[in-house]
N, C-alpha and C positions, 0 to 999 in steps of 0.2 A: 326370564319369561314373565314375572312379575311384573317388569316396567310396561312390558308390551300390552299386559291388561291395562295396566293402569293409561296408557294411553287411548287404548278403546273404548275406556270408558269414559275419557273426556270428550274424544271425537264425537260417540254416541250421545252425549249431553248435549254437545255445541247440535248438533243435527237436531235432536228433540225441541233446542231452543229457538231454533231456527221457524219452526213452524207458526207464523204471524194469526194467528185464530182471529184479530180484525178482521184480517183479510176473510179469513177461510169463512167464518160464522158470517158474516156481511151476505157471502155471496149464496149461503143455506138459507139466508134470509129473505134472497133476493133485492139485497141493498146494494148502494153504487157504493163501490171503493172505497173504501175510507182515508185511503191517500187522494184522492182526486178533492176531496170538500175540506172545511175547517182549518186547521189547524196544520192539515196532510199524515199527521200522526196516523200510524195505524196503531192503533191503543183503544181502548173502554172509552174513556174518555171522548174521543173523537165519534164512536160509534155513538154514544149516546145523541152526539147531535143529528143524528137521522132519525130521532125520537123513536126509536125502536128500545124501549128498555131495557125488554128482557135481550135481545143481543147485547148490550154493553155489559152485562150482569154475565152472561154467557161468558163473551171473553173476557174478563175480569176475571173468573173462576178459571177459566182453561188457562190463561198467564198467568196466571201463579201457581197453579199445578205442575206447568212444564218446569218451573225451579224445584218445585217443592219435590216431585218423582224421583227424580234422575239422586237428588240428595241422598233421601230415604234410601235407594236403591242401593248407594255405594255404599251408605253405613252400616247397611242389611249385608252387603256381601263383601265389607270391609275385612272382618277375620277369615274368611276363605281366601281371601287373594291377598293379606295379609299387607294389605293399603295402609297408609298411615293417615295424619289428618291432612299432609299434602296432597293426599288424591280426592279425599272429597273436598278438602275445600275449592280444590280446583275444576272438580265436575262442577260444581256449584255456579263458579264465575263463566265456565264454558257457556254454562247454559244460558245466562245474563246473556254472554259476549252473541248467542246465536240468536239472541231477540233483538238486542240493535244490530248486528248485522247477521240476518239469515240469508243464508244458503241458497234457499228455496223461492226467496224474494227479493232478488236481483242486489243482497245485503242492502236493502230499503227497511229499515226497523223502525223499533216506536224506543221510545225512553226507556222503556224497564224498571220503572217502576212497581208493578204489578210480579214480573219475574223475580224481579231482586226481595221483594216481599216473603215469597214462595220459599228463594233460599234459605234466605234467615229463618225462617219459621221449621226448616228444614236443619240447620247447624244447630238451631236454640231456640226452642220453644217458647221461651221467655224471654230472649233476645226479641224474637220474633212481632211479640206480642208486648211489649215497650217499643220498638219501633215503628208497630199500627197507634199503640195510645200516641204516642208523641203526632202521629201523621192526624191522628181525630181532632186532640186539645188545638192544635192550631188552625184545622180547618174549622173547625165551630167557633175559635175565637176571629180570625180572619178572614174566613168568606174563601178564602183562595186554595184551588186545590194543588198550584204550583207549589206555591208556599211550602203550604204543607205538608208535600213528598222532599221539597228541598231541606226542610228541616228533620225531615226524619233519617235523610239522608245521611246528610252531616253529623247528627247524632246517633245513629248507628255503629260506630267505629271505637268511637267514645265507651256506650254500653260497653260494646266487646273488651276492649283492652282492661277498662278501670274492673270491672263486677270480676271477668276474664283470663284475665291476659292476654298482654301486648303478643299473643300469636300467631301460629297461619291462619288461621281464622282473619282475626283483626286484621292481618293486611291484606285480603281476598277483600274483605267488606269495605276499606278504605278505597281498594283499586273501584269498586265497583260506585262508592260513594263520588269521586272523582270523574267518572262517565256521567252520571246520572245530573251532577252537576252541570257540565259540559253540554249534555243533551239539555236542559232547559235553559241554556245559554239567552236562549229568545224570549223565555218565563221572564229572566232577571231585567230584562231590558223593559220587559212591560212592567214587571212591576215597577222599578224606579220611577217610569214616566208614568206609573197611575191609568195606563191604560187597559189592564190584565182582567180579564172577565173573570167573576166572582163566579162564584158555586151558585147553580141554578138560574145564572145568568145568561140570556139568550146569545148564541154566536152571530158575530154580524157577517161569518161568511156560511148560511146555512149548508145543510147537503143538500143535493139536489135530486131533484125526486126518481125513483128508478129508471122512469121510460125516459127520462132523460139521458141518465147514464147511458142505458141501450141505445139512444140516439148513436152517443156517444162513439161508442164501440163499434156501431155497424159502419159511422161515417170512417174511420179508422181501421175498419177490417178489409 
């Protein structure tokens, strides 16, 4: 019976991750899409370029709370159902896995980096929070917010194993640091070629204004 929770409670996490708050916060904003402009990321990021701040600031906080909950939640009810650190690390990566691919949104995701944050912050405190310093030091030295979740990425694994131990932890964080890579597959390419817009750099494919969207939608309804 034990197993059977512990799967519920990954399904429950992938479902909670699944919930795209680009999307959802955009459309409480009355913004277009945020897969339809920029980038097509539905992420912070992407919404900010609809110059809506406090919505990128919104999902920002609600993506990294969907990791950081469902974590809390399983460590909270870890000795009653009597989970080991394979069930939550693996609520953890669930919850990643239901931001790039949700459920709910045709699995059309953003990167996760903001969910993968959550996690960490949710395994180790302190993991957590050397994984943001690392993501800071280099966007402030580089301008680049690619970069700078790429490196925190790749040294997130690191933290865990060396301070850690090489354990289920370390390799949920690895598995995840490997996606996240993969998902800015198109970051690396611009960065090499030097064409990758800086932090507080305007997008050259702006969003497009709402009553546009609504064009949109109705020519399509």
């Amino acid at each position: 019976m034990q197993w059977a929770w512990s799967v519920a409670a990954v399904v429950l996490a992938y479902g909670i991750g699944s919930l795209s708050f680009a999307v959802i916060v955009s459309r409480a904003f009355g913004l277009a899409d945020p897969r339809s402009y920029g980038s097509g990321n539905p992420g912070a990021t992407n919404v900010l370029r609809s110059g809506k701040r406090s919505a990128a600031v919104l999902t920002l906080a609600l993506d990294a709370l969907k990791g950081y909950a469902p974590v809390l939640a399983a460590l909270w009810l870890a000795p009653q159902f009597g989970w080991g650190n394979g069930t939550v690390a693996a609520v953890g990566l669930a919850a990643f896995l239901g931001h790039l691919w949700p459920l709910f949104f045709r699995f059309q995701g953003g990167k996760g980096v903001a969910t993968a944050a959550g996690v960490l912050l949710a395994y180790n405190p302190v993991l957590g929070l050397a994984t943001l310093a690392t993501w800071v030091i280099v966007a402030l030295f580089f301008r680049y917010s690619s970069l700078a979740s790429i490196a925190a990425a790749v040294f997130a694994p690191f933290y865990q194993a060396l301070i850690w131990g090489a354990d289920v932890y370390a390799l949920t964080i690895a598995a995840m640091c490997v996606l996240l890579l993969w998902r800015h597959e198109g970051n690396i390419k611009k960065l090499l070629a030097g064409t990758e817009s800086r932090l507080g750099q305007k997008s050259t494919h702006p969003a497009p204004p709402p009553s546009a969207a609504h064009k949109h939608k109705r020519h399509h309804g």
